[in-house]
mmCIF file of the N, C-alpha and C atoms, coordinates in Angstrom:
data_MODEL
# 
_entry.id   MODEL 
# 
loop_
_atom_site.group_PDB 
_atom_site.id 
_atom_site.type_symbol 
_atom_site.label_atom_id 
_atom_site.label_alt_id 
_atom_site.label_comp_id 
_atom_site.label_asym_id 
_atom_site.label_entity_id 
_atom_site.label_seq_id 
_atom_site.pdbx_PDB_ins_code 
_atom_site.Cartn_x 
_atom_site.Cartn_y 
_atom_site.Cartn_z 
_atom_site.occupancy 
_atom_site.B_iso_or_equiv 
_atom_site.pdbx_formal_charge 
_atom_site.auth_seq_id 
_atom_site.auth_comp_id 
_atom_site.auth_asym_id 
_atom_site.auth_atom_id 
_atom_site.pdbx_PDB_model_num 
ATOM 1   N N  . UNK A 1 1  ? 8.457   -5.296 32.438 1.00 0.00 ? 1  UNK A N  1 
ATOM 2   C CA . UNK A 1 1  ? 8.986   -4.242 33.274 1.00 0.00 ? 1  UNK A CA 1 
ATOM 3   C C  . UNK A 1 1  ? 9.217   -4.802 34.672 1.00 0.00 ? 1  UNK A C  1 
ATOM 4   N N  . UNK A 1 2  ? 10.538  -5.184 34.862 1.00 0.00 ? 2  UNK A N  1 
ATOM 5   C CA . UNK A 1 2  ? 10.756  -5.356 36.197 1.00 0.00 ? 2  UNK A CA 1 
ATOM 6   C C  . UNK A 1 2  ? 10.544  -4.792 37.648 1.00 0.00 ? 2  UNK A C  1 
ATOM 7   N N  . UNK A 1 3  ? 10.727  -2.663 37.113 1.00 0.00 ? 3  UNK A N  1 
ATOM 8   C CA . UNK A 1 3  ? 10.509  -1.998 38.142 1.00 0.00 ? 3  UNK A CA 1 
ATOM 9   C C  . UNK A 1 3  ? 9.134   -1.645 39.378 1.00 0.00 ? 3  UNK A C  1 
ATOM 10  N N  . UNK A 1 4  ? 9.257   -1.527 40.307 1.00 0.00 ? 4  UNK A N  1 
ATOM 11  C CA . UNK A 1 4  ? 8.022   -1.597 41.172 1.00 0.00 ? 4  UNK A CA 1 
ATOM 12  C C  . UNK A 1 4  ? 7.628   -0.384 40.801 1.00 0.00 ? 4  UNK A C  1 
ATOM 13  N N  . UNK A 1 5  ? 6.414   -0.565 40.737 1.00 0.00 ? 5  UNK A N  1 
ATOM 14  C CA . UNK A 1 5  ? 5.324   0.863  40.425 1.00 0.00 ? 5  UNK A CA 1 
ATOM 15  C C  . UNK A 1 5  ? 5.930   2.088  40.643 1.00 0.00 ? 5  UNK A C  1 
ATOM 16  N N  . UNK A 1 6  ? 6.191   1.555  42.702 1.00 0.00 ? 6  UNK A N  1 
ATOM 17  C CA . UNK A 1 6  ? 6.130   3.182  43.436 1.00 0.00 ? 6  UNK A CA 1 
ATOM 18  C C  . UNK A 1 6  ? 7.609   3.522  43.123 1.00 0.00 ? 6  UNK A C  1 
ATOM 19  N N  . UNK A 1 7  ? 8.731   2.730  42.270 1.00 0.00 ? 7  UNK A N  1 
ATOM 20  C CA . UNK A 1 7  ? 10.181  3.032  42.451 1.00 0.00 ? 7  UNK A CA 1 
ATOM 21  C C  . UNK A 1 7  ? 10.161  4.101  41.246 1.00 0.00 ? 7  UNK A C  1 
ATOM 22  N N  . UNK A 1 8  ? 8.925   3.963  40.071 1.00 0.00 ? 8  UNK A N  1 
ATOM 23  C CA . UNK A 1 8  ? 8.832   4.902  39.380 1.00 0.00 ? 8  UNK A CA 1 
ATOM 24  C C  . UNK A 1 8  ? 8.493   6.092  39.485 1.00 0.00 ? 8  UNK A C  1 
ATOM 25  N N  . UNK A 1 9  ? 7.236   5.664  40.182 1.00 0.00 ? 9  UNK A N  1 
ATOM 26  C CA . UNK A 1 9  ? 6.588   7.067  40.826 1.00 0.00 ? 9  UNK A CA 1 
ATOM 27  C C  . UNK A 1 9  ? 7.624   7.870  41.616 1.00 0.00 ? 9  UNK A C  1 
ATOM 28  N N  . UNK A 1 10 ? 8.404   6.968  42.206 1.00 0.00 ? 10 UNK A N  1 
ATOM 29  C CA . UNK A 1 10 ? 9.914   8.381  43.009 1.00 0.00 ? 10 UNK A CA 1 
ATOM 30  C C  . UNK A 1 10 ? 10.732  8.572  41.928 1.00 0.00 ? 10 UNK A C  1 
ATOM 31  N N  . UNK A 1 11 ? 10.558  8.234  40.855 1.00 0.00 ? 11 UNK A N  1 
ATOM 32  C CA . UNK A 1 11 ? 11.837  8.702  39.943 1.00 0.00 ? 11 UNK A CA 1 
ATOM 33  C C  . UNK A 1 11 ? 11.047  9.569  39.226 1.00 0.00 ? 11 UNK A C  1 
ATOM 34  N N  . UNK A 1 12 ? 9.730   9.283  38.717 1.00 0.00 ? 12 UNK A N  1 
ATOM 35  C CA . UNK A 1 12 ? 9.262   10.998 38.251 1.00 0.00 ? 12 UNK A CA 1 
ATOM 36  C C  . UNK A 1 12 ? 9.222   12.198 39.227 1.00 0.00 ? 12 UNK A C  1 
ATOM 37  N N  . UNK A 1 13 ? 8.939   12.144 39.946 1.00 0.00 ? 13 UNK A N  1 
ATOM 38  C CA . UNK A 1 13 ? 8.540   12.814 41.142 1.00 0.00 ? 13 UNK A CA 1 
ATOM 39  C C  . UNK A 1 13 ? 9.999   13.249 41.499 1.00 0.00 ? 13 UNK A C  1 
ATOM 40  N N  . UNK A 1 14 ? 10.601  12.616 41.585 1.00 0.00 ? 14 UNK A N  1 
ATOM 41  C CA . UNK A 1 14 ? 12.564  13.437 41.705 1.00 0.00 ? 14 UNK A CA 1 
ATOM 42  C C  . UNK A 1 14 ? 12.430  14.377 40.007 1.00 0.00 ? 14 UNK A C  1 
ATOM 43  N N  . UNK A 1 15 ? 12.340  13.970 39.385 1.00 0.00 ? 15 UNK A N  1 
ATOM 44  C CA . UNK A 1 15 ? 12.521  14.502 37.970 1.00 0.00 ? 15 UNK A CA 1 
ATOM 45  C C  . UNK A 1 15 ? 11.677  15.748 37.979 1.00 0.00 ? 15 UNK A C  1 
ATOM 46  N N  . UNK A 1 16 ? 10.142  15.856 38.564 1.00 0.00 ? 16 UNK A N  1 
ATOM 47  C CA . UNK A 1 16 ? 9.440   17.054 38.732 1.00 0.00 ? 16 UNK A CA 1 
ATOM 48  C C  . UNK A 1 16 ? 10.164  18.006 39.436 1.00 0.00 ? 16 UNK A C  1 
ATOM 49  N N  . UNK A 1 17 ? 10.536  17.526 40.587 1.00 0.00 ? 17 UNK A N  1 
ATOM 50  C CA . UNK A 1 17 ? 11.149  18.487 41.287 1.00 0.00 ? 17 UNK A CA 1 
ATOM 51  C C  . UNK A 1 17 ? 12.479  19.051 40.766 1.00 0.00 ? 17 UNK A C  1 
ATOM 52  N N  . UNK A 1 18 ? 13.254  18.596 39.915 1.00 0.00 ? 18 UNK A N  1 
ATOM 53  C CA . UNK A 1 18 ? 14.607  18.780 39.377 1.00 0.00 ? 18 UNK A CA 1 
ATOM 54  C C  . UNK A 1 18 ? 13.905  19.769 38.211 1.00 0.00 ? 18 UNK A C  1 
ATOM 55  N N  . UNK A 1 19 ? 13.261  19.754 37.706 1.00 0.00 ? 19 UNK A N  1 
ATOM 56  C CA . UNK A 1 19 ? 12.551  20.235 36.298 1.00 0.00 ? 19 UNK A CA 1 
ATOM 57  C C  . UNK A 1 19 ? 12.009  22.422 36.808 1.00 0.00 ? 19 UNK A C  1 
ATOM 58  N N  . UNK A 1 20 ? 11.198  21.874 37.820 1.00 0.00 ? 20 UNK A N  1 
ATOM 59  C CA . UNK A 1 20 ? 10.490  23.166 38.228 1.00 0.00 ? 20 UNK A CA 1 
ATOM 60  C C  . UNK A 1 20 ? 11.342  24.110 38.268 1.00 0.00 ? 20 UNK A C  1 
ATOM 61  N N  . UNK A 1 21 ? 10.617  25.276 37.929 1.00 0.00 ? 21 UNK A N  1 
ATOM 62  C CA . UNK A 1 21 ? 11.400  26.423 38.309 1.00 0.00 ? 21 UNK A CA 1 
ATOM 63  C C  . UNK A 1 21 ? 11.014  27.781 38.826 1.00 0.00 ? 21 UNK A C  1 
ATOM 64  N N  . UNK A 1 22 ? 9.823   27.015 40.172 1.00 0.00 ? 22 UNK A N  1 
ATOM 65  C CA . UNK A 1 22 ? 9.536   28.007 40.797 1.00 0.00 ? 22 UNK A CA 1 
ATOM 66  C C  . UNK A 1 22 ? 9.581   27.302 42.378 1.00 0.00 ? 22 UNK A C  1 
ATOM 67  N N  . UNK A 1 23 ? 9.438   28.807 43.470 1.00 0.00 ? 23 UNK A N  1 
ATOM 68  C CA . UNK A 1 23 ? 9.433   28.052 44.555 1.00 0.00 ? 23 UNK A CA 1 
ATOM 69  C C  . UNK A 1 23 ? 8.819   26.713 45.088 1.00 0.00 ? 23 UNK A C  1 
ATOM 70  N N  . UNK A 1 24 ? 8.676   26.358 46.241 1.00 0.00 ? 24 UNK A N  1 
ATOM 71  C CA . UNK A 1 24 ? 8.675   24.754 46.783 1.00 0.00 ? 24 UNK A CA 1 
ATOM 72  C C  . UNK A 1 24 ? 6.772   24.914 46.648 1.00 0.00 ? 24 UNK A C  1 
ATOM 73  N N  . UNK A 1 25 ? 6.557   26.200 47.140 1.00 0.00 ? 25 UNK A N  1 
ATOM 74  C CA . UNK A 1 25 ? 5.136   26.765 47.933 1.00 0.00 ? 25 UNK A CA 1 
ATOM 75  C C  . UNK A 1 25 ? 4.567   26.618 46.384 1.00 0.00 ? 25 UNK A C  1 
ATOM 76  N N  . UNK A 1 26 ? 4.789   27.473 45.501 1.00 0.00 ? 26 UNK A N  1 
ATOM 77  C CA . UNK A 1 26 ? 3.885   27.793 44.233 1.00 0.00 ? 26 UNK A CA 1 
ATOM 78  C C  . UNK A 1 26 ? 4.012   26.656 43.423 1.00 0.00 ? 26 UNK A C  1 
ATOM 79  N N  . UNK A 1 27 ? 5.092   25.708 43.272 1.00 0.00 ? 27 UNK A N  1 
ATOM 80  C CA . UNK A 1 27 ? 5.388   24.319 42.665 1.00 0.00 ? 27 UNK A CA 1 
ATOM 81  C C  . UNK A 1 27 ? 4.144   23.699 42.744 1.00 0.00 ? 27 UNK A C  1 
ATOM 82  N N  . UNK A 1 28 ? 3.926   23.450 44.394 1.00 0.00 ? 28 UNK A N  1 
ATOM 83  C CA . UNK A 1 28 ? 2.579   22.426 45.227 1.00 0.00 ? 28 UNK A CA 1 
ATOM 84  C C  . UNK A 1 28 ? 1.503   22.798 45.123 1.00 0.00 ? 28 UNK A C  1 
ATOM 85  N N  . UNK A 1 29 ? 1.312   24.314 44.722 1.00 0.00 ? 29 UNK A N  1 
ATOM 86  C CA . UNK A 1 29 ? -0.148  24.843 44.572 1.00 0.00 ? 29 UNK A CA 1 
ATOM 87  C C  . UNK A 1 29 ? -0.587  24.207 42.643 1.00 0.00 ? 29 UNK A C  1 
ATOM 88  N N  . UNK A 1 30 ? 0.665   24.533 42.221 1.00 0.00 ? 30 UNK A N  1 
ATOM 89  C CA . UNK A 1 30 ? 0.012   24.557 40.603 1.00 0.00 ? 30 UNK A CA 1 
ATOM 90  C C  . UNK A 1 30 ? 0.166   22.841 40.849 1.00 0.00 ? 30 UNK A C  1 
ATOM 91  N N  . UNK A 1 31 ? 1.147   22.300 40.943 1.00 0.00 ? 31 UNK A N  1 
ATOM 92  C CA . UNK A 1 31 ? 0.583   20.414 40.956 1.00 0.00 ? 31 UNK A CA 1 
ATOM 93  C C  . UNK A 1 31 ? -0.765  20.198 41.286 1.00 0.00 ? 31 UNK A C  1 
ATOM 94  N N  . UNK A 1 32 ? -1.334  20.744 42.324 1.00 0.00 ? 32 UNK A N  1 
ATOM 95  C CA . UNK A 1 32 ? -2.581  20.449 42.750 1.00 0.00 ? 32 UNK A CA 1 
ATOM 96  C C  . UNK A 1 32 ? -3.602  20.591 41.520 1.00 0.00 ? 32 UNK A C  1 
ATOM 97  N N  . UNK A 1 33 ? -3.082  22.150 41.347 1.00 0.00 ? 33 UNK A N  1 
ATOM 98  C CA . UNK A 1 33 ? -3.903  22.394 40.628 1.00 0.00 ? 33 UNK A CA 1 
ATOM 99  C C  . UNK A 1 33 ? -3.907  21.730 39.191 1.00 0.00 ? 33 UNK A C  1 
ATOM 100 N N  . UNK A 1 34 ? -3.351  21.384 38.879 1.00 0.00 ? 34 UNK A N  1 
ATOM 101 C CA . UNK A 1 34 ? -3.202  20.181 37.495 1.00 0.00 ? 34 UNK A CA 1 
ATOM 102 C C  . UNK A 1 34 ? -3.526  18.837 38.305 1.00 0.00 ? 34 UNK A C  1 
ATOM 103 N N  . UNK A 1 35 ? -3.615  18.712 38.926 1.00 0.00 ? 35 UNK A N  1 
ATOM 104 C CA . UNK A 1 35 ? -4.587  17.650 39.442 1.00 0.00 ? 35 UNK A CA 1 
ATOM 105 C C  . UNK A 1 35 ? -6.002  17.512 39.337 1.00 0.00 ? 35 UNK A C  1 
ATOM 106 N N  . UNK A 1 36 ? -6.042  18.665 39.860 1.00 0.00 ? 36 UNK A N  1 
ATOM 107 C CA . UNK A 1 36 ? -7.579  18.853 40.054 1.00 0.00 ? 36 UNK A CA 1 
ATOM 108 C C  . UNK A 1 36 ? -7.910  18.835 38.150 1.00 0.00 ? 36 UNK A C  1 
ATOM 109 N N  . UNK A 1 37 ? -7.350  19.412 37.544 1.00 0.00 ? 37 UNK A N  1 
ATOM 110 C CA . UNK A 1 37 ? -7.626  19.890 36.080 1.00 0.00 ? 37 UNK A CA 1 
ATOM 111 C C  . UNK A 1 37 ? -8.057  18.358 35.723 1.00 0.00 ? 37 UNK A C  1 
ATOM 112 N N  . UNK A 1 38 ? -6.696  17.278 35.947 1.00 0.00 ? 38 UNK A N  1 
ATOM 113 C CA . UNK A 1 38 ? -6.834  16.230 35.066 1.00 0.00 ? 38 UNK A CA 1 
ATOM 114 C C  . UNK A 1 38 ? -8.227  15.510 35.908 1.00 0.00 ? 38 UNK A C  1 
ATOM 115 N N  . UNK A 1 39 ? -8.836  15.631 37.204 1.00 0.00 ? 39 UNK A N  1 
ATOM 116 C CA . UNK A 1 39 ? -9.851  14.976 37.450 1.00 0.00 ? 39 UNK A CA 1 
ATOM 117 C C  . UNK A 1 39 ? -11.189 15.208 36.817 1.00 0.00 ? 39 UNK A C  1 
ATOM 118 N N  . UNK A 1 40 ? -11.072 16.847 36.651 1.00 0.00 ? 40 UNK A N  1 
ATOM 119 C CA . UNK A 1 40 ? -12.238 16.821 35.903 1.00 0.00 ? 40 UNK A CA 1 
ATOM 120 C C  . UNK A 1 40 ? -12.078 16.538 34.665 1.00 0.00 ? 40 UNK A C  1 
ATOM 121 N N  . UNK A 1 41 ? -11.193 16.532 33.720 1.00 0.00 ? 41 UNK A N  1 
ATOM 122 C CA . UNK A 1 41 ? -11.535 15.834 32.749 1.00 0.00 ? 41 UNK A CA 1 
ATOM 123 C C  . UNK A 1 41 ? -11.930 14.666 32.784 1.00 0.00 ? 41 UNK A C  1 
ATOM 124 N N  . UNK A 1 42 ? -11.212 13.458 33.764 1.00 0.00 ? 42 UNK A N  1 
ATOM 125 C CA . UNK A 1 42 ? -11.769 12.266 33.757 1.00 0.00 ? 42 UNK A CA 1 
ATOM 126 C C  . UNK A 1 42 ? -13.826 12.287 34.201 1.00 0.00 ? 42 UNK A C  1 
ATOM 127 N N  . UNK A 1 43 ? -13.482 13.286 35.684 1.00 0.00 ? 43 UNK A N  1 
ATOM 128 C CA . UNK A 1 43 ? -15.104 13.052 35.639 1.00 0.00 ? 43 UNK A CA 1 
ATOM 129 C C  . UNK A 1 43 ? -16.240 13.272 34.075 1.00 0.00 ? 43 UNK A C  1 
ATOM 130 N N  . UNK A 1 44 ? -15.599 14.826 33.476 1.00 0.00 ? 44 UNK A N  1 
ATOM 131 C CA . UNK A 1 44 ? -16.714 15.483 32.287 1.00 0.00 ? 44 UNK A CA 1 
ATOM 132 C C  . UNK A 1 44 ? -16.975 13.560 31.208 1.00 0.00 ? 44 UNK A C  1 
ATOM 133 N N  . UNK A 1 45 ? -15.584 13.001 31.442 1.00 0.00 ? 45 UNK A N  1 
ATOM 134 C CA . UNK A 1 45 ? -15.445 11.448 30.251 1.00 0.00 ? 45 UNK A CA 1 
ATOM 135 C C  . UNK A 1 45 ? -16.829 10.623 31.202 1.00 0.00 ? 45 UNK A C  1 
ATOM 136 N N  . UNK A 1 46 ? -16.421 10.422 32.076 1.00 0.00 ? 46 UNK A N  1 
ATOM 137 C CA . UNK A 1 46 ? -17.973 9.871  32.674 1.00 0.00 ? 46 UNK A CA 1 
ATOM 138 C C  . UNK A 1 46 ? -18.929 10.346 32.527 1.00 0.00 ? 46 UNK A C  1 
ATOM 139 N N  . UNK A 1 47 ? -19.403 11.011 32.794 1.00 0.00 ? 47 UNK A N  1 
ATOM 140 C CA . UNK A 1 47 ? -20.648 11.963 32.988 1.00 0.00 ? 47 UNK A CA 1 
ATOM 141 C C  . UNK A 1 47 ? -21.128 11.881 31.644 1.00 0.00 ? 47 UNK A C  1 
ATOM 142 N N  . UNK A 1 48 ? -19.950 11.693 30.400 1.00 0.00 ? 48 UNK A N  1 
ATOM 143 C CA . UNK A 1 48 ? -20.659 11.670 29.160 1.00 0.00 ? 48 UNK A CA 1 
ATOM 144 C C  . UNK A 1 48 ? -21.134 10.262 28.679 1.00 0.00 ? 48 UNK A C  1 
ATOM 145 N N  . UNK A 1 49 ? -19.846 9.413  29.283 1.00 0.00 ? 49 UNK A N  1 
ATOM 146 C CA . UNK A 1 49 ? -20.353 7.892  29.151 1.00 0.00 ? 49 UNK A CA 1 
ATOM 147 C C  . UNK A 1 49 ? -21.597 7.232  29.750 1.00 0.00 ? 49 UNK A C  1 
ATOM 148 N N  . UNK A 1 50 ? -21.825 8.131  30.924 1.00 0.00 ? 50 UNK A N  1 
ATOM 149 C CA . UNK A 1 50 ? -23.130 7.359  31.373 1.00 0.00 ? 50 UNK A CA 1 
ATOM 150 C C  . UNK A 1 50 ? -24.405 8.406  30.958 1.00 0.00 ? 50 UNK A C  1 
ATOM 151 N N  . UNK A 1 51 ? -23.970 9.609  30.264 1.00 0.00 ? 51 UNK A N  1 
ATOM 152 C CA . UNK A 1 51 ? -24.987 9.831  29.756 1.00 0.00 ? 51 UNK A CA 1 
ATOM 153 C C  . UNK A 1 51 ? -25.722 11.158 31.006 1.00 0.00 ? 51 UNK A C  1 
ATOM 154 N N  . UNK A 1 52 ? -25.282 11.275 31.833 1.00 0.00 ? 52 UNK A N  1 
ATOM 155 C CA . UNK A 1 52 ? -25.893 11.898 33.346 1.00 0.00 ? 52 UNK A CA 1 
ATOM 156 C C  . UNK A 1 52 ? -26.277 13.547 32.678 1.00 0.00 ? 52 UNK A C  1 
ATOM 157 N N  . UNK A 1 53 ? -26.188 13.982 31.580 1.00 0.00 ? 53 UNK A N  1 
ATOM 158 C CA . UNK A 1 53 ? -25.714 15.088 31.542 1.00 0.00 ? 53 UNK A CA 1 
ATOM 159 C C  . UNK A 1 53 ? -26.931 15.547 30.394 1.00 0.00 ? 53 UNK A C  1 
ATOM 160 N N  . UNK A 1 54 ? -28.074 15.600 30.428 1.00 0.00 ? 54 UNK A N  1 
ATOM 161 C CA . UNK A 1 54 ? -29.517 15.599 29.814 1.00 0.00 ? 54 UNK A CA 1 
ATOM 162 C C  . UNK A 1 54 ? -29.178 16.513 28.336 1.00 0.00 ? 54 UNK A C  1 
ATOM 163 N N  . UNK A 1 55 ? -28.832 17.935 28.666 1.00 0.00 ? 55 UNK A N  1 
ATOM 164 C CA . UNK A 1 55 ? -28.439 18.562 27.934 1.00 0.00 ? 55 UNK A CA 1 
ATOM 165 C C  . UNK A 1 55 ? -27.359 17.999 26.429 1.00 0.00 ? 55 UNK A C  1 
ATOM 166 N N  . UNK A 1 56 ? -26.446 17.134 26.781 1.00 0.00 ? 56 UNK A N  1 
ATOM 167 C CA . UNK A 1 56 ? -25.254 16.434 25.604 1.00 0.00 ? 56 UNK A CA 1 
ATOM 168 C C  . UNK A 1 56 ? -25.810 15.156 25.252 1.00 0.00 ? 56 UNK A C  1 
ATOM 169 N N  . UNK A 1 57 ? -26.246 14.431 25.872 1.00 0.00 ? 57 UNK A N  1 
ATOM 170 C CA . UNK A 1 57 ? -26.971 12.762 25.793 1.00 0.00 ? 57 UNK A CA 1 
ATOM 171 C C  . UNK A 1 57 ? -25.878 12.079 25.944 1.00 0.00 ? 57 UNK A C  1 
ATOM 172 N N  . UNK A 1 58 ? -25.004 11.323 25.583 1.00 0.00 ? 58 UNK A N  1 
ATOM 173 C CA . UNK A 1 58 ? -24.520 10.616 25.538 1.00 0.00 ? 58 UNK A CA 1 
ATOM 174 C C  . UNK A 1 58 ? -22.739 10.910 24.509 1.00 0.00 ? 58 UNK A C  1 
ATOM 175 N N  . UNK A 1 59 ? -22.562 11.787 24.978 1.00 0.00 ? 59 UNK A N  1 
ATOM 176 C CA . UNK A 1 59 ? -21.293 12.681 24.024 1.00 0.00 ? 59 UNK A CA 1 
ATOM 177 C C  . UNK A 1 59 ? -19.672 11.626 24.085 1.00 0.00 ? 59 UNK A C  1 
ATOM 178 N N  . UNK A 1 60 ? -19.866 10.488 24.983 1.00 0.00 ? 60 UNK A N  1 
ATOM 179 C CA . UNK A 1 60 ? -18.866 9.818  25.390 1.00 0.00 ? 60 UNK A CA 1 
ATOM 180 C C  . UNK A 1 60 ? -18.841 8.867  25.102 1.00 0.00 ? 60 UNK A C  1 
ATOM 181 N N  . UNK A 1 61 ? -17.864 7.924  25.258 1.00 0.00 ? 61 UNK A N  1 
ATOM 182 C CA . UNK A 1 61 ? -17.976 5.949  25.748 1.00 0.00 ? 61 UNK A CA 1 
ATOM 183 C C  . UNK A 1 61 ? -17.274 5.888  26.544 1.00 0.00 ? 61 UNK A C  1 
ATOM 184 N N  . UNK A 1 62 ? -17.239 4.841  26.965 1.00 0.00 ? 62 UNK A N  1 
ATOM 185 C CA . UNK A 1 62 ? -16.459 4.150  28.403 1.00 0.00 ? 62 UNK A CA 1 
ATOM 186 C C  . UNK A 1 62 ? -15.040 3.981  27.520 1.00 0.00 ? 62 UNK A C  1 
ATOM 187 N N  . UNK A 1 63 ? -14.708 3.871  26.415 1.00 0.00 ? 63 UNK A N  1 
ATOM 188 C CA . UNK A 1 63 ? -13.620 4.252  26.294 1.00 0.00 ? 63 UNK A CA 1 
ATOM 189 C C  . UNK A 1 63 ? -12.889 5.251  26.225 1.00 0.00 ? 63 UNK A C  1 
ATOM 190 N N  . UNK A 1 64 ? -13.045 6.558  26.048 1.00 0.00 ? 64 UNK A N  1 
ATOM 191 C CA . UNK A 1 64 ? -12.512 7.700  26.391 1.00 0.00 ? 64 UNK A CA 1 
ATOM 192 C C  . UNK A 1 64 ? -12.707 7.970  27.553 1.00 0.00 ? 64 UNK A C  1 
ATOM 193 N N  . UNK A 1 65 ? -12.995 7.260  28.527 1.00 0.00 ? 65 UNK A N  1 
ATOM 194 C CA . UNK A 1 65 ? -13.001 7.558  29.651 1.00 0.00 ? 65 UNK A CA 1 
ATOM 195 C C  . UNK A 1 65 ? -11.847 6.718  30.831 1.00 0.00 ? 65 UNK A C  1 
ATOM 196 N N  . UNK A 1 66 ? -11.779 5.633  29.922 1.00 0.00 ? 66 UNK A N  1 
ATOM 197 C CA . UNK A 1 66 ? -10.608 4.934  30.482 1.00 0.00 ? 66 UNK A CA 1 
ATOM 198 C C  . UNK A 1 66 ? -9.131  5.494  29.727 1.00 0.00 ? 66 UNK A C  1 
ATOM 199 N N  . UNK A 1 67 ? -9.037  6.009  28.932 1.00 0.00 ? 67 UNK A N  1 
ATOM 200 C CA . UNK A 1 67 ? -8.237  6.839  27.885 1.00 0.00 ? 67 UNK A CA 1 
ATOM 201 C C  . UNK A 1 67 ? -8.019  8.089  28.571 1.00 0.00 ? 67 UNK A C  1 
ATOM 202 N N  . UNK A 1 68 ? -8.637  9.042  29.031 1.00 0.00 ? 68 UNK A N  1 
ATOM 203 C CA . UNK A 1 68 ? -8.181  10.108 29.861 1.00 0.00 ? 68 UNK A CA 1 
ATOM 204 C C  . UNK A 1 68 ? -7.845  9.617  31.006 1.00 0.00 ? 68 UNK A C  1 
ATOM 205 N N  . UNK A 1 69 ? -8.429  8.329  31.971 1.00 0.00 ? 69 UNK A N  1 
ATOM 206 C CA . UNK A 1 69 ? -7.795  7.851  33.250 1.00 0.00 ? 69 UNK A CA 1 
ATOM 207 C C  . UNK A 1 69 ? -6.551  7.726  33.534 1.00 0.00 ? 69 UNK A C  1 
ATOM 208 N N  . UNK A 1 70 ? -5.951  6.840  32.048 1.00 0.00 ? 70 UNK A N  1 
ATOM 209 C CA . UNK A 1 70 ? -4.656  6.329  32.287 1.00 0.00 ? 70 UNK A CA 1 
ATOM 210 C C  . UNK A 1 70 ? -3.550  7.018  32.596 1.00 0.00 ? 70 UNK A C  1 
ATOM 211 N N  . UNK A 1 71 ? -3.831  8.389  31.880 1.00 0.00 ? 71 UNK A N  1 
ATOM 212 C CA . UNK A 1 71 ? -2.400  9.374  32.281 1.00 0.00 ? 71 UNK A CA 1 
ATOM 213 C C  . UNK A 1 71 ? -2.587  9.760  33.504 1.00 0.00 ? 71 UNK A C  1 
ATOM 214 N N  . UNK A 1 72 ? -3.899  9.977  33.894 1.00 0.00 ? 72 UNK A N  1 
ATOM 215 C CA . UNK A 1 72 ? -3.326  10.666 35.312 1.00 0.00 ? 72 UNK A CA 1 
ATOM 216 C C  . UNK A 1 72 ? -2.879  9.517  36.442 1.00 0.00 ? 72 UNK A C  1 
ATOM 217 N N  . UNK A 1 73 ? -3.076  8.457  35.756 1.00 0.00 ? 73 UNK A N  1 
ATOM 218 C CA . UNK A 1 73 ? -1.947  7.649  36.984 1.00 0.00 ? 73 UNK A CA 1 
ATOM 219 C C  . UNK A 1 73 ? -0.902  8.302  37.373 1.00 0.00 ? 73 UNK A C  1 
ATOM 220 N N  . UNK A 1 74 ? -0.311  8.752  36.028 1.00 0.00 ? 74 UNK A N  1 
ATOM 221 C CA . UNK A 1 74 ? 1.196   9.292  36.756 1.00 0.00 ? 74 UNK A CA 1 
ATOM 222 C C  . UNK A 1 74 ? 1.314   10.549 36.768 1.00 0.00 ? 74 UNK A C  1 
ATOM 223 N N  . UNK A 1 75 ? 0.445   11.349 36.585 1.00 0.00 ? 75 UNK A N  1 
ATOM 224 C CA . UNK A 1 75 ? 0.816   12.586 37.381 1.00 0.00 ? 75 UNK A CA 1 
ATOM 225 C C  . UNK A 1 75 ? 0.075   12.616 38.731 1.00 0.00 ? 75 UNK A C  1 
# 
């Protein structure tokens, strides 16, 4: 892949915005908010990989945790 990272990241990011079909204001609130969504999933993948979570023991691996990481690169 020849293209630079961030030349992608502006070509999804043009494509989000071409896609939406609500105002500029409620667009930026729900992105966030699917942000926030995809972090906690990545955190709940830790928390299970290292086990922190007394109640589940160990419900994870460090590979599903690098497995939910990867997508939210790009959103």
């Amino acid at each position: 892949m020849n293209t630079h990272p961030w030349d992608t990241v502006d070509h999804l990011h043009a494509w989000l915005d071409s896609a939406t079909g609500v105002p500029p204001e409620q667009d930026l609130l729900l992105r966030m908010l699917k942000l926030s969504e995809e972090v906690g999933e990545v955190s709940r993948a830790v928390i299970g990989a290292t086990g922190q979570n007394p109640r589940k023991g160990v419900p994870d691996r460090w590979r599903n945790a690098s497995v939910r990481r990867c997508p939210r690169q790009v959103h």
